[in-house]
C-alpha positions in Angstrom: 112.2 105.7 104.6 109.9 107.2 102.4 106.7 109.5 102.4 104.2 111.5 100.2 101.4 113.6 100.1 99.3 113.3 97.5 97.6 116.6 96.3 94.9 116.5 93.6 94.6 119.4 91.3 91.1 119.5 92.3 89.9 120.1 96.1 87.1 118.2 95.8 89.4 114.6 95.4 90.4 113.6 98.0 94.2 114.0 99.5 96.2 111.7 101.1 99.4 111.0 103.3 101.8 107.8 102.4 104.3 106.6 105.0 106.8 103.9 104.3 107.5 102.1 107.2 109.0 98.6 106.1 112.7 100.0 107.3 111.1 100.2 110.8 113.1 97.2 112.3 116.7 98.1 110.4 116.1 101.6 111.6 115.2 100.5 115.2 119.0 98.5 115.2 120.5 101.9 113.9 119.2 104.5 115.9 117.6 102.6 118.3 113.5 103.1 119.6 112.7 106.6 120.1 115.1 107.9 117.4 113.4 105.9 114.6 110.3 107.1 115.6 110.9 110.4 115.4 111.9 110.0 112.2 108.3 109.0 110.7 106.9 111.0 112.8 109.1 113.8 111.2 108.2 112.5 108.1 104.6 112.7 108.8 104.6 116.5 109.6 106.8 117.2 106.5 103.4 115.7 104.6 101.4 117.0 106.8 103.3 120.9 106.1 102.2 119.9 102.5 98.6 119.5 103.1 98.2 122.5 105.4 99.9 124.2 102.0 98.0 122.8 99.5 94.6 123.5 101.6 95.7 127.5 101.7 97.1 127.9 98.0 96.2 124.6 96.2 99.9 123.9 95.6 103.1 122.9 97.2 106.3 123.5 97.8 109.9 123.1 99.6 111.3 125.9 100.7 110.5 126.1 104.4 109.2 122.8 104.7 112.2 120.7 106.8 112.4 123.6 109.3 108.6 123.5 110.0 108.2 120.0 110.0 111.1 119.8 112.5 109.6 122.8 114.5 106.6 120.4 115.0 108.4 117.3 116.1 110.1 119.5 118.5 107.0 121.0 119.5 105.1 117.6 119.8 108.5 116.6 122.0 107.3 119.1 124.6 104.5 117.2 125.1 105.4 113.6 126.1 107.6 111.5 127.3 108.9 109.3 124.3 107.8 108.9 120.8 
Protein backbone atom coordinates (compact mmCIF):
# COMPACT_ATOMS: atom_id res chain seq x y z
CA UNK A 1 0.00 0.00 0.00
CA UNK A 2 1.08 3.17 -0.72
CA UNK A 3 0.07 6.93 -0.09
CA UNK A 4 1.23 10.73 -0.51
CA UNK A 5 0.47 14.07 0.01
CA UNK A 6 1.55 16.28 -2.24
CA UNK A 7 2.52 19.80 -0.76
CA UNK A 8 3.45 22.63 -3.18
CA UNK A 9 5.91 25.19 -2.06
CA UNK A 10 3.39 27.63 -2.82
CA UNK A 11 -0.17 27.79 -1.04
CA UNK A 12 -1.79 29.05 -3.73
CA UNK A 13 -1.28 25.37 -5.93
CA UNK A 14 -3.18 23.29 -5.20
CA UNK A 15 -2.46 20.12 -2.73
CA UNK A 16 -3.41 16.80 -2.95
CA UNK A 17 -3.86 13.22 -1.27
CA UNK A 18 -2.77 9.91 -3.40
CA UNK A 19 -3.95 6.54 -2.17
CA UNK A 20 -2.84 3.26 -3.66
CA UNK A 21 -5.35 0.85 -3.50
CA UNK A 22 -4.62 -1.83 -6.18
CA UNK A 23 -3.45 -4.41 -3.12
CA UNK A 24 -7.12 -3.99 -1.94
CA UNK A 25 -8.10 -7.69 -2.82
CA UNK A 26 -4.51 -9.48 -1.67
CA UNK A 27 -4.95 -7.40 1.51
CA UNK A 28 -8.67 -8.38 1.98
CA UNK A 29 -7.36 -12.42 1.81
CA UNK A 30 -4.63 -11.35 4.42
CA UNK A 31 -6.28 -9.50 6.97
CA UNK A 32 -9.56 -9.94 5.96
CA UNK A 33 -12.49 -6.91 5.38
CA UNK A 34 -12.46 -4.49 8.06
CA UNK A 35 -8.73 -4.81 8.83
CA UNK A 36 -7.71 -3.76 5.25
CA UNK A 37 -9.74 -1.04 5.44
CA UNK A 38 -8.45 0.36 8.28
CA UNK A 39 -5.40 0.30 6.82
CA UNK A 40 -6.20 2.98 4.01
CA UNK A 41 -8.11 4.65 6.01
CA UNK A 42 -5.04 4.91 8.38
CA UNK A 43 -3.18 5.82 5.53
CA UNK A 44 -5.46 8.52 4.66
CA UNK A 45 -5.16 10.33 7.99
CA UNK A 46 -1.31 9.90 7.94
CA UNK A 47 -1.75 12.33 4.62
CA UNK A 48 -4.31 13.95 5.90
CA UNK A 49 -1.79 14.86 9.42
CA UNK A 50 0.39 16.16 6.52
CA UNK A 51 -1.94 18.57 5.05
CA UNK A 52 -3.27 19.86 8.38
CA UNK A 53 0.80 20.52 8.86
CA UNK A 54 1.56 21.89 5.82
CA UNK A 55 -1.66 24.34 6.07
CA UNK A 56 -0.20 25.65 9.69
CA UNK A 57 3.69 25.85 8.85
CA UNK A 58 3.89 25.35 5.05
CA UNK A 59 6.05 22.16 5.61
CA UNK A 60 6.03 18.75 6.77
CA UNK A 61 7.29 16.31 8.77
CA UNK A 62 7.36 12.80 10.70
CA UNK A 63 7.87 12.95 13.98
CA UNK A 64 4.48 12.52 15.51
CA UNK A 65 2.72 11.64 12.56
CA UNK A 66 1.96 7.51 12.94
CA UNK A 67 0.63 8.26 16.51
CA UNK A 68 -1.84 10.97 15.33
CA UNK A 69 -2.89 9.32 12.38
CA UNK A 70 -3.62 6.21 14.52
CA UNK A 71 -5.29 8.47 17.30
CA UNK A 72 -7.77 9.35 14.36
CA UNK A 73 -8.53 5.90 13.11
CA UNK A 74 -9.18 5.04 16.69
CA UNK A 75 -11.18 7.99 17.12
CA UNK A 76 -13.19 7.57 13.79
CA UNK A 77 -13.67 3.75 15.37
CA UNK A 78 -15.76 5.25 18.06
CA UNK A 79 -18.07 6.26 15.73
CA UNK A 80 -19.30 3.27 13.64
CA UNK A 81 -19.77 0.05 13.44
CA UNK A 82 -17.15 -1.24 10.73
CA UNK A 83 -14.94 0.42 8.40
Amino acid sequence: MSASFFAPYDHNVEPYIRIATGDYPDLKKELGRDDSLAAFIVSLSHEVIHYHQWVRTGRTHERGVCKKAVAMLREYGTSVDRP
